[in-house]
N, C-alpha and C positions, 0 to 999 in steps of 0.2 A: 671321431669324437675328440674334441678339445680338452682333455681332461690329464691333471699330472697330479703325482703324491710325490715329494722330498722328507725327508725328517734330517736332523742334523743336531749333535750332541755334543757340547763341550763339558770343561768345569766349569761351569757358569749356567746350564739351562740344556735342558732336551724339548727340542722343537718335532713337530711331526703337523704337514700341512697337504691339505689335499681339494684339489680347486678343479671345477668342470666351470669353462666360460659361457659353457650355453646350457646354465643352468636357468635356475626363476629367484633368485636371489635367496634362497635357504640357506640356513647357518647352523653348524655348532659349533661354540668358540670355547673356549679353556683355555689362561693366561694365567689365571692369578692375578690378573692387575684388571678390577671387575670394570675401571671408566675404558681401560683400551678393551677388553671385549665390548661394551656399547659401541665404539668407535668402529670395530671392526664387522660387529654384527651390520652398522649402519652401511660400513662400505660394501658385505655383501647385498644388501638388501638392494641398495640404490645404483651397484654397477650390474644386477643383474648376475653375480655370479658366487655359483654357489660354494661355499668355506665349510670346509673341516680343519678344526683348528685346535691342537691343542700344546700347550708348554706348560713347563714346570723350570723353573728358575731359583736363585738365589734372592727373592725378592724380600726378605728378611734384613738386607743391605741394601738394597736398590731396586726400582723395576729397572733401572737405567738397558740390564744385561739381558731381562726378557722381553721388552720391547722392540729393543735391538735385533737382536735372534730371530723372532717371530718373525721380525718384517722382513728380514733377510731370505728368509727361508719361504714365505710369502710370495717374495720379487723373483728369486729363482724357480717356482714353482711357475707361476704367472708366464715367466720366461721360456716353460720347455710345455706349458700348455698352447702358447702361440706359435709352435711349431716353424713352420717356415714362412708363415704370415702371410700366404697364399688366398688373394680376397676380404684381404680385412680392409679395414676402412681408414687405419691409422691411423689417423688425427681426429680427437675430440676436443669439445667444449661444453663449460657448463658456467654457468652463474647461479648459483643458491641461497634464499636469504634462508636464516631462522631469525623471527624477530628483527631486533637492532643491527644484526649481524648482514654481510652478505659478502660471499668469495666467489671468485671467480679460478677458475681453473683449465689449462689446455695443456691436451697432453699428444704426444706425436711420438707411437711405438717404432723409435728411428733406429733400435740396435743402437744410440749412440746416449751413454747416460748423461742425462744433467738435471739440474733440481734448483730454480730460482724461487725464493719463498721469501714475500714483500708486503708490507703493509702493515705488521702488526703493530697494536696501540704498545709504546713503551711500559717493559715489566710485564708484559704479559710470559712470558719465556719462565717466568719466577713462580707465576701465579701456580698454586696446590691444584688442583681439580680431580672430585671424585676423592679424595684420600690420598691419592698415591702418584697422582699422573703431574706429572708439570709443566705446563707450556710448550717447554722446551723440546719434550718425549714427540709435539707437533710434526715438527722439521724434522726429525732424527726420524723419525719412524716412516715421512710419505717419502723421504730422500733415502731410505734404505731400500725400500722398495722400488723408488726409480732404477736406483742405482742397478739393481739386481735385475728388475725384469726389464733394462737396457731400452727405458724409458726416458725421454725427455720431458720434462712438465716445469710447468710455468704457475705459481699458486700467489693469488694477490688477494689480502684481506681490503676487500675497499672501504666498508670500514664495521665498525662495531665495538662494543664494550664490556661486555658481558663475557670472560672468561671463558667459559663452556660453552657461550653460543657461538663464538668467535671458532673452537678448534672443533666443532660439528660441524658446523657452514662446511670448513675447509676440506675436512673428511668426505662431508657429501658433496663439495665440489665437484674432489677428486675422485669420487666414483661413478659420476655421472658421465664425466669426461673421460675417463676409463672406459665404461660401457659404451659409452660412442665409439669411441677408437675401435675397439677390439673386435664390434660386432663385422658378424660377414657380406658383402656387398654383392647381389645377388649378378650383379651386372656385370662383377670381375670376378677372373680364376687366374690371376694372377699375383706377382707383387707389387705392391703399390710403390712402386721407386723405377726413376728413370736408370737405378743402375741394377735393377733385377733382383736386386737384397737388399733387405735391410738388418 
C-alpha cells in the first residue's frame, strides 16, 4: 500500500499530512487559509489521492508561513508514499480549461526537483483571491511541492483572466498530471529509468 503520514512543526505552523496514492480522491483539509484548502481539496479530488491535511500557523501575519509548510510537508509525504517507484508510470500530462482559463501541466517523478511556472497575465502574482491567498502563494506552493516530492513539472497558463480561474486551472492541471504519473502500470515491475532509479 502507497500510503505515508509526516507532520512537522516550527515557530511559525504545525503541519501533519497523511496521503494514500491509490486512494479515490477523498479529503480532509485544515489550513486556515480556506481558498488553499479549496485548492488542495481540488488537487486531491482530481489526482485521485486521498489527503488528510491539517495546519495551524501564524496566519494572523501571513498565510505566506502556512502554505509554505503545508506544501512542504505534502511534497515529502508524496515523496516517501512513492517509495521506490517500482511500476509507476512517471510521466504525466494534462491540459484543464475552467472557463476563460486553461493550463497545461507535465510532470516527470524523476528524483530530480525543478519547477518551471509560465504564462501568467501580468499582476496576477499580486491579485488577493479568497481573502487571504495571493497569486503569488500559486508558484510557491506547487514548487514546494515539487521540490520536495523530487518532482519535475513544467506548469504553463496558456492563457486566461480571471484570477481564480487562472490558479484552479493550474492546481487541476497539476493534479491531473500527478495522477498520471504516479498511477501503477500493470505491464511493469519495475523502474521506469534506463539507470534503475529514480
Amino acid at each position: 500500500m502507497r500510503q505515508a503520514q509526516n507532520s512537522r512543526t516550527t515557530s511559525e505552523s504545525t503541519v501533519s499530512v497523511s496521503v494514500d496514492l491509490d486512494g479515490t480522491g477523498t479529503s480532509t483539509i485544515s489550513t486556515g487559509v480556506p481558498f488553499f484548502d479549496h485548492m488542495l481539496t481540488a488537487l486531491s479530488k482530481h489526482s485521485m489521492i486521498d489527503l488528510d491535511i491539517t495546519a495551524t500557523g501564524d496566519t494572523h501575519i501571513d498565510v505566506h508561513h502556512t502554505v509554505e509548510d503545508t506544501s512542504i510537508v505534502l511534497g515529502q509525504t508524496l515523496r516517501e508514499a512513492l517509495g521506490d517507484k517500482v511500476g509507476i508510470r512517471r510521466y504525466g500530462f494534462a491540459a484543464v480549461p475552467l472557463d476563460e482559463a486553461l493550463a497545461r501541466c507535465v510532470v516527470d517523478v524523476s528524483g530530480r526537483p525543478y519547477f518551471v511556472h509560465e504564462g501568467e497575465p501580468e499582476g496576477q502574482q499580486y491579485h488577493l483571491i479568497g481573502g487571504h491567498f495571493t497569486g503569488s502563494m500559486t508558484s510557491h506552493s506547487l514548487e514546494s511541492i515539487a521540490f520536495n516530492a523530487g518532482l519535475t513539472v513544467h506548469l504553463d497558463l496558456i492563457r486566461g483572466r480571471d484570477p481564480h480561474h487562472i490558479v484552479e486551472a493550474e492546481f487541476k492541471a497539476f493534479a491531473r498530471a500527478l495522477r498520471e504519473a504516479v498511477e501503477t502500470d500493470p505491464r511493469s515491475n519495475s523502474v521506469p529509468s534506463t539507470k534503475g532509479v529514480l
